[in-house]
N, C-alpha and C positions, 0 to 999 in steps of 0.2 A: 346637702344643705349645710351651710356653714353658718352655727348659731354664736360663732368666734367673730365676727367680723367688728370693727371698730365701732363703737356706740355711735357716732356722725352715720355712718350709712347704714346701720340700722334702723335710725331714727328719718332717715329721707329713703325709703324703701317705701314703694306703692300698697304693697298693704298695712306697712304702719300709717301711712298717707291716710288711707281711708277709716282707720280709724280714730283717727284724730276729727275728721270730719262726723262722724259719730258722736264724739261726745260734744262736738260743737252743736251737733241737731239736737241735745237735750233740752236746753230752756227753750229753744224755738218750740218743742214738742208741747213741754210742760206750759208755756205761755196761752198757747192755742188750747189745751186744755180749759187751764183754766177760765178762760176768757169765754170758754161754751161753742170754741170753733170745732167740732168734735170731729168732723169729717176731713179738714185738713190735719188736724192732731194725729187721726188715722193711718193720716197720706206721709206726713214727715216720718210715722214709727215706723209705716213701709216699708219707706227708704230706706233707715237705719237698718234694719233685718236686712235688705238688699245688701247691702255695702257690709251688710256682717259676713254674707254669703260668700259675695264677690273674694274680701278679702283674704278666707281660709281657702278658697278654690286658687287663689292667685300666688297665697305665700307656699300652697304644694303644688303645685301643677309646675313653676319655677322656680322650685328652690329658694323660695324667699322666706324661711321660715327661720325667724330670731330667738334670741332670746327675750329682745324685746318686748317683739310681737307678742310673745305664749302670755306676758305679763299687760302690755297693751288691750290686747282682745275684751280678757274676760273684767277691767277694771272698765274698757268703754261698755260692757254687756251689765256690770254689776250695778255702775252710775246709770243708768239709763232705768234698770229697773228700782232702784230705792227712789231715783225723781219721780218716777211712773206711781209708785206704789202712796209714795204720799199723797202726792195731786186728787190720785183713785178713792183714798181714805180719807178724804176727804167731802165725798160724797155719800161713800158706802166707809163707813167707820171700821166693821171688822177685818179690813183689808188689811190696815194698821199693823195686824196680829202677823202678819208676812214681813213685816221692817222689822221688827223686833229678832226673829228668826234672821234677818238675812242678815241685818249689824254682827248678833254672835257670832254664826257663820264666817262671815268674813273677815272678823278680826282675829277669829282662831285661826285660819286660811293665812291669812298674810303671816302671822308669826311664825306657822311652822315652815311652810315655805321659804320665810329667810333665812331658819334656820337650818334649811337643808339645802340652800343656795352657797349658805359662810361654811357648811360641813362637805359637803359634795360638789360643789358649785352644780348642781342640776338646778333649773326652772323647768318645774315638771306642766306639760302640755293637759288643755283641759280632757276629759276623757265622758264617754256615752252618757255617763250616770248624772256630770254635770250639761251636757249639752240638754239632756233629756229635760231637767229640772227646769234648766233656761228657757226649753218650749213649754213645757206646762207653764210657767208662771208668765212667758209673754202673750198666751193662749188665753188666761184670765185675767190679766190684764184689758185684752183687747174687748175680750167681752164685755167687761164692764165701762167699759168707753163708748161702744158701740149700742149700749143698752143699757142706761144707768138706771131706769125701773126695774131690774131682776127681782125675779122671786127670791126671799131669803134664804129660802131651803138652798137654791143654787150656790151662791154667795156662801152657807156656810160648807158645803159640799167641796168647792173649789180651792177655800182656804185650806178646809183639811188635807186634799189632796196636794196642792202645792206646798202647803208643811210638812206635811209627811215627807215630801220628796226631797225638799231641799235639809232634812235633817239625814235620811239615807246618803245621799252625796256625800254633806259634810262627814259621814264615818267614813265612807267609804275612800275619798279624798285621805283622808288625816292615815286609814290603814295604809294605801301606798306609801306616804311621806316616814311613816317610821318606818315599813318593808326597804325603802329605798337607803333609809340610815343605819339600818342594823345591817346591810349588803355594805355599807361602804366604810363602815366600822369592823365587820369581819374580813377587808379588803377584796370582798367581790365583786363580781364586773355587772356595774350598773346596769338596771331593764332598761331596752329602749323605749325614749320617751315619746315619738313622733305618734302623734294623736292619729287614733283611727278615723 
C-alpha cells in the first residue's frame, strides 16, 4: 500500500471518490430530516454507512489506502455525525450534550495528529475503539430518528453511553499519538499503522 503516492492521485482514488460523495449526502440527509421526511433521511444515512463500508473494503482489499484517505474517512464520519447530532438536538435537546463532547474531542484529535504528522510524518489510521464509538453514536443517532417519542430514560442511557465512549477513544487515541512520538524521539521503528 503506498500512502507516498502524489496528492492528485490520492485525491482521484475510488475510495477517496466515495467519500467525497459522503460528505456531499450530509445536507441532503440533514434537509430531509428536518423537513420531517424521516424515512428517506433514514434511506440517504444508509447509504452513507454503505459507501463508508464499501470504501475501507476497497482501499484494503487493493491497496488503495492513503494518507489521504486515513484523514478523508473519519472528517466524512465526524461531519456527518455533528450535522446529525444537532438536527437530532433539536428535537431531543440532551443529545446536544454529545456535540459538546465531540467538538473537544476532535479539536484535540486534529492538533495532535498534525503534530505527529510535522514530527513523524505518520497519519495514524482509525483503530477499534474509535470504529466502535462511530457505531454506537450512529446506532443512537438512528434511533432517535426513527423514533423521536423515546422514553427519557432511553435518551439519557444512550447519551451516557455514547459519552462515555467517545471520551475512552479520545484517551485512548491521544495514548497512541504520544506512544507513537516518544518511539520517534527515541529513534525507534514506528508501530504499524494499517487499521485492523
Amino acid at each position: 500500500m503506498n500512502n507516498k503516492q502524489p496528492l492528485r492521485k490520492q485525491a482521484l482514488s475510488i475510495p477517496n471518490i466515495l467519500s467525497y460523495f459522503r460528505i456531499l449526502l450530509i445536507p441532503v440527509c440533514a434537509v430531509l430530516y428536518l423537513r420531517g421526511k424521516t424515512v428517506p433521511a433514514l434511506g440517504v444515512l444508509a447509504l452513507s454507512g454503505l459507501t463508508d463500508i464499501a470504501d475501507g473494503k476497497i482501499a484494503r482489499r487493493y491497496g488503495m489506502v492513503t494518507d489521504l484517505g486515513k484523514v478523508l474517512d473519519p472528517v466524512a464520519d465526524k461531519l456527518t455525525q455533528g450535522v446529525l447530532i444537532f438536527c437530532v438536538a433539536d428535537r431531543t435537546p440532551l443529545i446536544a450534550l454529545l456535540a459538546g463532547i465531540l467538538v473537544v474531542k476532535e479539536a484535540v484529535m486534529i492538533a495532535s495528529g498534525y503534530k505527529l504528522y510535522k514530527k513523524a510524518g505518520v497519519v495514524n489510521s482509525s483503530r477499534w475503539y474509535g470504529k466502535l464509538c462511530t457505531i454506537l453514536v450512529y446506532t443512537t443517532l438512528v434511533v432517535h430518528i426513527a423514533i423521536p417519542k423515546l422514553p427519557p430514560i432511553v435518551t439519557h442511557i444512550s447519551v451516557a453511553v455514547c459519552g462515555g465512549m467517545m471520551i475512552v477513544s479520545f484517551v485512548l487515541y491521544n495514548v497512541r499519538f504520544f506512544r507513537q512520538l516518544r518511539l520517534r524521539s527515541a529513534g525507534g521503528e514506528m508501530e504499524d499503522d494499517v487499521s485492523p
